[in-house]
Backbone as CSV, one residue per row, in Angstrom:
resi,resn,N_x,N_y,N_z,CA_x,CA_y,CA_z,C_x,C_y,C_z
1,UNK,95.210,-36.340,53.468,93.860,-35.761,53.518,92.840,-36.864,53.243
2,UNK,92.000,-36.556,54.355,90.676,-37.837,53.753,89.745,-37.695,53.135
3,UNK,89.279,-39.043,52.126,88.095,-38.613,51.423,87.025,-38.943,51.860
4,UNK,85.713,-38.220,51.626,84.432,-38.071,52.365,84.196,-39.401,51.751
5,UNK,83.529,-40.340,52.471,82.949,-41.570,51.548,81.282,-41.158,51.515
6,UNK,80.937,-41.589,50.093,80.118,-42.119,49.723,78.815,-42.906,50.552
7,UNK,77.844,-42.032,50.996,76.636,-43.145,51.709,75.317,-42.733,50.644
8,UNK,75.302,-44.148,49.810,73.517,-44.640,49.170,72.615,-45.189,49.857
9,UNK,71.558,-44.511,50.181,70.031,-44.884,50.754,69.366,-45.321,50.030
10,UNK,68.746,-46.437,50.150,67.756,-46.483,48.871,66.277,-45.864,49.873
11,UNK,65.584,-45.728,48.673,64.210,-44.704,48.872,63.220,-44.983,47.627
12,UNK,61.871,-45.572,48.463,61.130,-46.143,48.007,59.931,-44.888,47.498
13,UNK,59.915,-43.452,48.171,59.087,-42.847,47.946,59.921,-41.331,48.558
14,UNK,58.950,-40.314,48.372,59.510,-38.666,49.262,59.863,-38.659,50.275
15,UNK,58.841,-39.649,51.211,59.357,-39.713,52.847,60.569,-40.405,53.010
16,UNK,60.540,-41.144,52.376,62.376,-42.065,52.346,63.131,-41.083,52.194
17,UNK,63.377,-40.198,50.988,64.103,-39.103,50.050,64.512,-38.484,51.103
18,UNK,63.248,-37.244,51.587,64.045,-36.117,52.847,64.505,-36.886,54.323
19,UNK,64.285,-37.980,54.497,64.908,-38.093,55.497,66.206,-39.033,54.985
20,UNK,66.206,-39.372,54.167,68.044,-40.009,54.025,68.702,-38.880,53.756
21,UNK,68.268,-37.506,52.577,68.903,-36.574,52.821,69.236,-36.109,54.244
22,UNK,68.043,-35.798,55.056,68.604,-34.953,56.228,69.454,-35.559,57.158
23,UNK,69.517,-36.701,57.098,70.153,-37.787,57.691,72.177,-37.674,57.455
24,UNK,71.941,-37.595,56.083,73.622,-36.881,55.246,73.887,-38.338,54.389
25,UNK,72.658,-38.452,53.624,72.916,-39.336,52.441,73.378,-38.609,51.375
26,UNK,74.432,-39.069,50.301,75.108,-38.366,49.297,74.049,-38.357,48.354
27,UNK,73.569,-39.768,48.293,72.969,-40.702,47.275,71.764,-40.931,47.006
28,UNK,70.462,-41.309,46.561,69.545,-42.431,46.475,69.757,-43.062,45.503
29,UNK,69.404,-44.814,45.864,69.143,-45.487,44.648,67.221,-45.629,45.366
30,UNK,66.792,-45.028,44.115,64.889,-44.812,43.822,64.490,-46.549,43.073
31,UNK,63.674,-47.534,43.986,63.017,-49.117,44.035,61.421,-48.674,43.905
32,UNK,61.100,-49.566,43.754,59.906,-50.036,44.409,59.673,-51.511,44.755
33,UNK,58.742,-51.943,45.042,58.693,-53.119,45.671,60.211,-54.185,46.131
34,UNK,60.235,-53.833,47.119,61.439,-54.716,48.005,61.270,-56.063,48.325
35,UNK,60.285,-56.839,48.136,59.666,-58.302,48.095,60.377,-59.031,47.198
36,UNK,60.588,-58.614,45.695,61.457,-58.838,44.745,62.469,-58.192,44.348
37,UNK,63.476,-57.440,45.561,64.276,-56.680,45.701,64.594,-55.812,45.191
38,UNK,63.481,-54.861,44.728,64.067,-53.746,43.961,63.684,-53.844,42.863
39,UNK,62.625,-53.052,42.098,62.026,-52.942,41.015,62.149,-51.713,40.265
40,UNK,61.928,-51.406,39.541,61.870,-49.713,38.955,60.997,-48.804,39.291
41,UNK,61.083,-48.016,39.481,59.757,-47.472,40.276,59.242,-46.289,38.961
42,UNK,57.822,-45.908,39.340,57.212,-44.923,38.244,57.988,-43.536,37.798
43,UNK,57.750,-43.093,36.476,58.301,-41.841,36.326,57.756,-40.816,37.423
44,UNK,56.502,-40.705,37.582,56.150,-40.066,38.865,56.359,-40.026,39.780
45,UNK,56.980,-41.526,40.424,57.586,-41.509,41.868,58.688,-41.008,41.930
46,UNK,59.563,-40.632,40.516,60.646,-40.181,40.393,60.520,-38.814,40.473
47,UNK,59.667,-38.221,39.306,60.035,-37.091,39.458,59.540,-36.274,40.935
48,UNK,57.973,-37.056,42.181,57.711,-36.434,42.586,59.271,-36.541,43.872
49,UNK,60.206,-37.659,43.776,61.485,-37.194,44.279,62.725,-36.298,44.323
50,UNK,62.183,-36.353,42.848,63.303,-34.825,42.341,63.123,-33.051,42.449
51,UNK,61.939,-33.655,42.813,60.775,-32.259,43.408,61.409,-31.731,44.856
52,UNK,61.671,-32.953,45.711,61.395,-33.033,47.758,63.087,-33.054,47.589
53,UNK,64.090,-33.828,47.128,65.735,-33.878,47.239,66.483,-33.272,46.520
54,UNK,67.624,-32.114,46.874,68.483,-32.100,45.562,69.778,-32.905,45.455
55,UNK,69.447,-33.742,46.159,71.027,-34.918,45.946,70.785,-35.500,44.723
56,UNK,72.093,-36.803,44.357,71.842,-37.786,43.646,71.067,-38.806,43.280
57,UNK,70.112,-39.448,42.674,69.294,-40.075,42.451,70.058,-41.078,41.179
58,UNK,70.199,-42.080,41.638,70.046,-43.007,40.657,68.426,-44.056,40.688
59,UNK,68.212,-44.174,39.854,67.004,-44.856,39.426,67.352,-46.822,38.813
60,UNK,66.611,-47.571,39.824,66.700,-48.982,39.337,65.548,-49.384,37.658
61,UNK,66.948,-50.171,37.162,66.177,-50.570,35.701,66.160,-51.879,36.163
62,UNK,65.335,-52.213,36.446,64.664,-53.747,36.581,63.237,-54.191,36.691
63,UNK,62.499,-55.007,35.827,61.145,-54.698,35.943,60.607,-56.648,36.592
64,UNK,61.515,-57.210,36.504,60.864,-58.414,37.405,62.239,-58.797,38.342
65,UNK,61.500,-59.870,39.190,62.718,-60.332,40.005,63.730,-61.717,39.517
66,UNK,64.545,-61.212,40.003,65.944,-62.452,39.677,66.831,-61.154,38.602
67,UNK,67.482,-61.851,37.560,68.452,-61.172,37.314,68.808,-61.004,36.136
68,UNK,67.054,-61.992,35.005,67.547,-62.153,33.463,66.626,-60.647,33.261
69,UNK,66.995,-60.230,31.791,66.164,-58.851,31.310,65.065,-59.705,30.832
70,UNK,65.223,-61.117,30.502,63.353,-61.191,30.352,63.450,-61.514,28.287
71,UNK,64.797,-61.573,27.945,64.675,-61.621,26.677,64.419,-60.798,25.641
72,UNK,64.729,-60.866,24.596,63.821,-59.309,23.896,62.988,-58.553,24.052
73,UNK,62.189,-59.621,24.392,60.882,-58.829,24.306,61.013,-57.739,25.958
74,UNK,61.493,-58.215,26.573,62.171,-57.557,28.155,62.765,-57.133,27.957
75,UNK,63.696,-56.750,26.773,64.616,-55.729,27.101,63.679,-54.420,26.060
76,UNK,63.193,-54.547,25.311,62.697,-53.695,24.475,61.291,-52.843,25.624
77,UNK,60.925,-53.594,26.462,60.147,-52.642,27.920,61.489,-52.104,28.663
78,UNK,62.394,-52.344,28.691,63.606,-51.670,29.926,64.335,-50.604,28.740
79,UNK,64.011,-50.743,27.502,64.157,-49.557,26.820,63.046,-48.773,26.506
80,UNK,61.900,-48.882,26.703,61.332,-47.914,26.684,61.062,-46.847,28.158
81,UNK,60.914,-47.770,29.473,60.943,-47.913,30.724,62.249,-46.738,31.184
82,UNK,63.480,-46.528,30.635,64.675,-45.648,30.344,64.310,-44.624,29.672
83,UNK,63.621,-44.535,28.903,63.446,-43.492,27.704,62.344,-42.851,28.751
84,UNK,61.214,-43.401,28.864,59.990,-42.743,29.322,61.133,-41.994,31.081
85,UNK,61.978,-42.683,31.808,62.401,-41.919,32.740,63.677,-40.495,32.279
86,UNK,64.586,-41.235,31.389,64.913,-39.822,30.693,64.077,-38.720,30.709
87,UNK,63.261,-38.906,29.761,62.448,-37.687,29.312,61.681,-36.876,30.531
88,UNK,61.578,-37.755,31.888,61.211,-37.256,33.068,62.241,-36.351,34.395
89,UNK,63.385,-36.914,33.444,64.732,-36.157,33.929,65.567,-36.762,34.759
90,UNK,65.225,-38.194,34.833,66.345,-39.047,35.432,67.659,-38.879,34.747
91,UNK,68.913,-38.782,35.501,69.983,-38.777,34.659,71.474,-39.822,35.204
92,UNK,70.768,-40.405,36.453,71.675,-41.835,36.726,70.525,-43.124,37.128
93,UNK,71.789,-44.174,36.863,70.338,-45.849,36.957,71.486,-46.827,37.272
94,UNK,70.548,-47.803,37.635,71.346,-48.707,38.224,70.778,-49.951,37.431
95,UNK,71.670,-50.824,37.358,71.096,-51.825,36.062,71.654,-52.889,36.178
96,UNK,71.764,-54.288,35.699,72.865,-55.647,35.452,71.805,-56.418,35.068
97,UNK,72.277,-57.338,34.314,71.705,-58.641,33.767,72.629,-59.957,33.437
98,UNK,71.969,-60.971,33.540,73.118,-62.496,33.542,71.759,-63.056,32.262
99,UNK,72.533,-63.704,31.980,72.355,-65.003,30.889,72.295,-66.397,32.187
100,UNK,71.325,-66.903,31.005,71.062,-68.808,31.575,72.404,-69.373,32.181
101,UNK,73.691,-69.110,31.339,74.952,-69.647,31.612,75.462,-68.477,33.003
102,UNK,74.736,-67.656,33.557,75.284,-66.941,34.652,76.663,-66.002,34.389
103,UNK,77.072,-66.053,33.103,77.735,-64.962,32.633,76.890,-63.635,32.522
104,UNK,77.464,-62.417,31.869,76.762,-61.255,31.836,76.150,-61.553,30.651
105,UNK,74.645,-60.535,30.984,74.095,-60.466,29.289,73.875,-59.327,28.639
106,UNK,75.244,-59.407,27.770,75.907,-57.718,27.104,74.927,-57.685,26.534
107,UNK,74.157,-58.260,25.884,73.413,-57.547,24.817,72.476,-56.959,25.158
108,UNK,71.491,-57.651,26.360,70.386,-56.424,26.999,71.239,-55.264,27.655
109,UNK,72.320,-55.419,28.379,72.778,-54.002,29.039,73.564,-52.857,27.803
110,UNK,74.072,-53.543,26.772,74.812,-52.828,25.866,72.979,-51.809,25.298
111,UNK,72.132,-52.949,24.627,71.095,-52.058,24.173,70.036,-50.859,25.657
112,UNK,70.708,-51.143,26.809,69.623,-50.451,27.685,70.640,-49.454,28.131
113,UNK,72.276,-49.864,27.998,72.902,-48.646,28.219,72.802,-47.474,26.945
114,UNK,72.868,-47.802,25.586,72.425,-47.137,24.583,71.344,-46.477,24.781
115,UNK,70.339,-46.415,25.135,69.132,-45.301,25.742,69.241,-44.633,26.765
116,UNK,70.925,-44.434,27.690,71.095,-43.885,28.655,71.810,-41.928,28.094
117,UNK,72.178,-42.632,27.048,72.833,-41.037,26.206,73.935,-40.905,27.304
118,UNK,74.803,-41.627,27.849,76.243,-41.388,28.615,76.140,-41.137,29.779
119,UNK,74.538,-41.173,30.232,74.329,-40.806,32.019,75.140,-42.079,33.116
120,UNK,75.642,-41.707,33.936,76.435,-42.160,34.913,75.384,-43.432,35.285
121,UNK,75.579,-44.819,35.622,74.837,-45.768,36.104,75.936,-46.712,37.219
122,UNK,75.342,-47.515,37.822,75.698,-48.766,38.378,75.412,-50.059,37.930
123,UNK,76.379,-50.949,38.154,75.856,-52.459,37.563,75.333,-53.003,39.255
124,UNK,74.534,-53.724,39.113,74.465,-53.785,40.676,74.484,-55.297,41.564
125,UNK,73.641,-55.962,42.342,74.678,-56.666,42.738,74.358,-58.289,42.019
126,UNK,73.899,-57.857,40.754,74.029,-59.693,39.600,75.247,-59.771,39.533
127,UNK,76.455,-58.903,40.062,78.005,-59.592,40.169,78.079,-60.781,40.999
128,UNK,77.127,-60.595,42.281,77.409,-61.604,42.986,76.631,-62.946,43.025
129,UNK,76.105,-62.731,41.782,75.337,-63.943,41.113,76.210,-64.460,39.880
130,UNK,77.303,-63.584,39.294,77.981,-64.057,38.031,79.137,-65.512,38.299
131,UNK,78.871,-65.942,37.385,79.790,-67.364,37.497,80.962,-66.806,37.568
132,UNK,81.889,-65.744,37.111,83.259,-65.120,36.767,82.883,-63.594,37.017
133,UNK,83.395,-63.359,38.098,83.322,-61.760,38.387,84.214,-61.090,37.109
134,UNK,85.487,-61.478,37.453,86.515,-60.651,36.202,86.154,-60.852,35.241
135,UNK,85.640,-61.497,34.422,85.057,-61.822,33.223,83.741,-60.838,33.059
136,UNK,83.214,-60.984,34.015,81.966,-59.998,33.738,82.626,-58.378,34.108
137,UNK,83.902,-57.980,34.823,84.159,-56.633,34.780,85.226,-56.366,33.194
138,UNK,85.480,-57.622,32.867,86.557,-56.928,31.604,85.274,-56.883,30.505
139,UNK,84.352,-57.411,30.370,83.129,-57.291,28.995,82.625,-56.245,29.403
140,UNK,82.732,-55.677,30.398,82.018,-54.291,30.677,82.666,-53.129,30.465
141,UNK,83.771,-53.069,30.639,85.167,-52.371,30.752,84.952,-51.071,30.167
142,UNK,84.672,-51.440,28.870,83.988,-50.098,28.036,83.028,-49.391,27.455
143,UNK,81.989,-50.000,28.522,80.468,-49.352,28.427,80.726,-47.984,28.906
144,UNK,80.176,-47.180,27.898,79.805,-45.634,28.632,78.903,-45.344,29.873
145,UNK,79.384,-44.681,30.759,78.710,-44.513,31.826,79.210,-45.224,33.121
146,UNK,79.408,-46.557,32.958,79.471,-47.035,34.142,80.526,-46.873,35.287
147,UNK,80.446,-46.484,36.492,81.098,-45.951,37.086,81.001,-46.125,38.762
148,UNK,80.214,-47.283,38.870,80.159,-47.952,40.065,79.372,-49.579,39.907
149,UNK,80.038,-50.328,41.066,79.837,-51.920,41.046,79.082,-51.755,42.634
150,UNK,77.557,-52.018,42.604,77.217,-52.606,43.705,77.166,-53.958,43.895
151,UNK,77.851,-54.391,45.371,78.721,-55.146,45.689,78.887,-55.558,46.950
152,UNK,78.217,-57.272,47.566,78.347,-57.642,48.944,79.860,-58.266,48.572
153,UNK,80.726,-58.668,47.144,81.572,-59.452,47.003,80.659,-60.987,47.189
154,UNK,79.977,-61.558,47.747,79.484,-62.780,47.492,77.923,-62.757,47.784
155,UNK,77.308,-63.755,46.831,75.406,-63.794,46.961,74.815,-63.780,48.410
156,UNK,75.893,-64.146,49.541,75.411,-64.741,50.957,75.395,-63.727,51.557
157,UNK,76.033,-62.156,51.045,76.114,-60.597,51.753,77.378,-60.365,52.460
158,UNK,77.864,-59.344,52.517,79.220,-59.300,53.253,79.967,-59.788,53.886
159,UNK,79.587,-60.590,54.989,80.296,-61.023,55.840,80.875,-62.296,54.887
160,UNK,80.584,-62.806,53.803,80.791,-63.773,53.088,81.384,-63.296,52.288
161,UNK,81.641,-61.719,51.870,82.400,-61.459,50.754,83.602,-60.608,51.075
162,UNK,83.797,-60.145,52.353,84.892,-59.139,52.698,86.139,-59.407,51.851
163,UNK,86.603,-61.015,51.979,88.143,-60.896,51.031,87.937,-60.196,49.898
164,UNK,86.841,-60.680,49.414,86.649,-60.592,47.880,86.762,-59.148,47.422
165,UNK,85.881,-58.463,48.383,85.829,-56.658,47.988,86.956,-56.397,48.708
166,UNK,88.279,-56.680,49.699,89.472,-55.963,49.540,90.201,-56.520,48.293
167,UNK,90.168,-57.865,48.106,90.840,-57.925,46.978,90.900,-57.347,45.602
168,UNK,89.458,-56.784,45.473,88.981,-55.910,44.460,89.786,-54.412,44.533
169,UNK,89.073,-54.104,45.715,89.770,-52.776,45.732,91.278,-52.550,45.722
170,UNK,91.887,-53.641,45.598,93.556,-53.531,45.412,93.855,-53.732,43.769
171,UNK,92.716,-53.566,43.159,92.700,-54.086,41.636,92.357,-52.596,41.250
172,UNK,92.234,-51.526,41.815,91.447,-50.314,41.395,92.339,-50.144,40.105
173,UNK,91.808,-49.579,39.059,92.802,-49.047,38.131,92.990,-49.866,36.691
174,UNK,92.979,-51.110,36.888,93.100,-52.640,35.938,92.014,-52.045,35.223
175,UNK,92.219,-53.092,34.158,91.194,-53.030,32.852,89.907,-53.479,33.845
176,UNK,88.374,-52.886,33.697,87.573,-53.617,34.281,87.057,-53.010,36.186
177,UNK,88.084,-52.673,36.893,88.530,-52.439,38.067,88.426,-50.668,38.208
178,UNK,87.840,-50.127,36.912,88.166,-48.901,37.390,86.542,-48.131,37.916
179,UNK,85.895,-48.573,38.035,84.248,-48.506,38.608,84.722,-48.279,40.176
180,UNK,83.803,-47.743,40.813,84.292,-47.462,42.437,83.213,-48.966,42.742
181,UNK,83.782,-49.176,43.820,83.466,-50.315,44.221,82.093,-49.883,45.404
182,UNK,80.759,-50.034,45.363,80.234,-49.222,46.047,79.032,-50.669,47.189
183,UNK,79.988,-50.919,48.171,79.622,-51.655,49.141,78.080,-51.821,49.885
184,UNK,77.360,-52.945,49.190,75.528,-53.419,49.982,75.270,-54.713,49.813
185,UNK,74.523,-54.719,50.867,73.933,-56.563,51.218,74.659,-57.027,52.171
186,UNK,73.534,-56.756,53.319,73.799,-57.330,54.457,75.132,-56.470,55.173
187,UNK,75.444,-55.254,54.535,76.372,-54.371,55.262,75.822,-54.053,56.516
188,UNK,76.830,-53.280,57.604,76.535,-52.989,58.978,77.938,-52.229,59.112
189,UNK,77.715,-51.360,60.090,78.615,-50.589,60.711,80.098,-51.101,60.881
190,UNK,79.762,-52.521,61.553,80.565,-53.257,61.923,81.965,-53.275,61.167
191,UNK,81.412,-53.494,59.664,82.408,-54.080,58.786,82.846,-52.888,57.949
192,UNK,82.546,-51.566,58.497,83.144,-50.027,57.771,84.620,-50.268,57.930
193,UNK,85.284,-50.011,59.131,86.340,-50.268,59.800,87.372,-50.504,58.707
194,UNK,87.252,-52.213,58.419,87.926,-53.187,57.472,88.151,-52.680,56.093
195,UNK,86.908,-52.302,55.709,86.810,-51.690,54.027,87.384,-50.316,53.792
196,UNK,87.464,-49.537,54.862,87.922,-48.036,54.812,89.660,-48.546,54.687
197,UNK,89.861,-49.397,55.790,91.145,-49.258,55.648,91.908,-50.128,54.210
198,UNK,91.154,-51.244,53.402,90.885,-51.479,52.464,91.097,-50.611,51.158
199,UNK,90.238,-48.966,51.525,90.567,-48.341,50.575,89.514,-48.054,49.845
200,UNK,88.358,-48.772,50.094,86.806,-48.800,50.092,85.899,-47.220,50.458
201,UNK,85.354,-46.667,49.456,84.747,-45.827,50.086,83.352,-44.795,49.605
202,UNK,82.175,-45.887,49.062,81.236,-46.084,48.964,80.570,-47.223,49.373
203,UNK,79.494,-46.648,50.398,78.910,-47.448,51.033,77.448,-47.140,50.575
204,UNK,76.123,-48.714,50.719,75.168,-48.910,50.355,74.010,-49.087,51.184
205,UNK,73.176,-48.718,51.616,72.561,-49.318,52.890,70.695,-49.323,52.761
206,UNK,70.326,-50.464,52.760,68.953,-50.433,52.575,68.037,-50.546,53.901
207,UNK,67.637,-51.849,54.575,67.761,-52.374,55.566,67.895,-51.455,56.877
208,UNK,69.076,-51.220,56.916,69.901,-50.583,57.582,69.649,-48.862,57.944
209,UNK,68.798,-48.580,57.209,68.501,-46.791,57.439,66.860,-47.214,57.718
210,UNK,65.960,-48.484,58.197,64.645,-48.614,58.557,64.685,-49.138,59.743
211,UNK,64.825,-48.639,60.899,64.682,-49.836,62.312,63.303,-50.558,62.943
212,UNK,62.295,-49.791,61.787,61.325,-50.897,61.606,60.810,-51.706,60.586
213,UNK,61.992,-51.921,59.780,62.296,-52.591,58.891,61.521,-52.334,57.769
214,UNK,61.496,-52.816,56.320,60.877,-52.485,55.275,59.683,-51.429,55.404
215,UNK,58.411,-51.771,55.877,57.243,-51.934,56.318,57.486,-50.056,56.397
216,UNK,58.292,-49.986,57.418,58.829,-48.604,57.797,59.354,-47.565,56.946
217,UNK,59.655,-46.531,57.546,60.163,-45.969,56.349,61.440,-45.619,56.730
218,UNK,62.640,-44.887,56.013,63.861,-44.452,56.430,64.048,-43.240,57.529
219,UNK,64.674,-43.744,58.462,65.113,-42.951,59.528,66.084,-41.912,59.314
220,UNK,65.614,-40.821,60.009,66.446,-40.192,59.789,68.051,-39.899,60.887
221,UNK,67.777,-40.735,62.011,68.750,-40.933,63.326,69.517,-41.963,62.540
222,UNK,69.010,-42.981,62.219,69.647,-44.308,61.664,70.977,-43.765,60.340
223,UNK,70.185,-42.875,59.463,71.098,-42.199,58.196,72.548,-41.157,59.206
224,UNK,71.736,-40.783,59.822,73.055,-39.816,60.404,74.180,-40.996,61.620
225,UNK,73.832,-41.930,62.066,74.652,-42.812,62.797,75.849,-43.274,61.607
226,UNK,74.956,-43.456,60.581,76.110,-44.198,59.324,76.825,-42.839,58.710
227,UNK,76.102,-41.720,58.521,77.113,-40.935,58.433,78.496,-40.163,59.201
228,UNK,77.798,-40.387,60.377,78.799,-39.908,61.850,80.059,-40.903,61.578
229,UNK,79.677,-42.342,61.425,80.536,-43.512,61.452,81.248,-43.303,60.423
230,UNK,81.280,-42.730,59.205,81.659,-42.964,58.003,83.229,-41.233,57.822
231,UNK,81.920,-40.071,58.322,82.783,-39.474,58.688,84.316,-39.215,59.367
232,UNK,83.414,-40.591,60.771,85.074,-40.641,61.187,86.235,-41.816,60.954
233,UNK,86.023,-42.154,59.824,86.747,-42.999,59.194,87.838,-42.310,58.361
């Protein structure tokens, strides 16, 4: 018997929202500004999403670009930034942080997962910025919540990381390895095929659901092509 995979839209606003839903998105991950790839977006833009979709919503915790929390004083805004979306009724997020040395930096995600109260999150893709992937999935291993790795497998986007994410997914289960492996950056249709049979089966798609790119907003023909494709996998 097969399992339905997993398709995340990201959605910058409502008009993104109902059409990745109607499209047959499982998912949103909720950004703002895509210039610096993905920022956190307002409690308002959230909730006026939770208003227009009843799917999944995960919400990005990141308030500048690159991949450090910014230091104390940055992580103590990405805890309040969590708290103020809690209380608005967010109840999944997507999150990661590295240290100067490009290892993980437990201590901002340990204190920003602590203001999550056990809600389901993603680490997202500062794996493919970490000096030691396994190293950064065994220090994580036993954070509450976490329960997906967004993931091109390498910084250059899929086509550069395919070994890497089957080799992962043959690790399902290991200390570290038990997060679903949930496939973006620079994904395409193309490379479903490989990863399904892999064993892969969450997929990510930003880019890819706008055929007039950013600027645009999410299609709703474009969401249902990746779902048709995914379906018949």
């Amino acid at each position: 018997m097969s399992t339905r995979a997993v398709l995340e839209v990201i959605a910058l606003g409502v008009e993104d929202a109902v059409a990745a839903q109607a499209g047959g998105a499982d998912r949103l991950e909720l950004v703002t500004d895509m210039s610096a790839d993905g920022l956190t977006p307002s409690a308002e833009t959230f909730a006026g999403i939770r208003a227009a979709v009843d799917i999944d919503l995960r919400v990005m915790l990141r308030l500048s670009d690159g991949f450090s929390a910014g230091g104390s004083a940055g992580v103590d805004r990405l805890v309040r930034v969590a708290r103020e979306l809690r209380a608005a009724g967010a109840d999944q997020f997507v999150l990661g942080f590295l240290g100067a040395d490009g290892g993980v930096d437990l201590d901002a995600v340990e204190r920003v997962v602590a203001e999550l109260g056990g809600c389901r999150w993603t680490f997202h893709r500062a794996i493919d910025r970490a000096v030691d992937r396994d190293a950064l999935r065994k220090q994580l291993a036993d954070l509450p919540g976490l329960d997906n790795y967004l993931t091109a497998g390498s910084a250059a986007g899929v086509d550069d990381g395919l070994a890497t994410l089957c080799a992962e997914a043959q690790r399902g289960g290991e200390p570290g390895y038990e997060p679903t492996i949930l496939v973006g950056g620079g994904l395409r249709l193309e490379h479903v095929p490989g990863l399904r049979d892999a064993g892969i089966n969450a997929f990510h798609i930003g880019g890819a659901a706008r055929p007039q790119g950013w600027a645009g907003p999410v299609s709703v023909e474009a969401v249902g092509e990746w779902r048709r494709v995914l379906d018949e996998g």
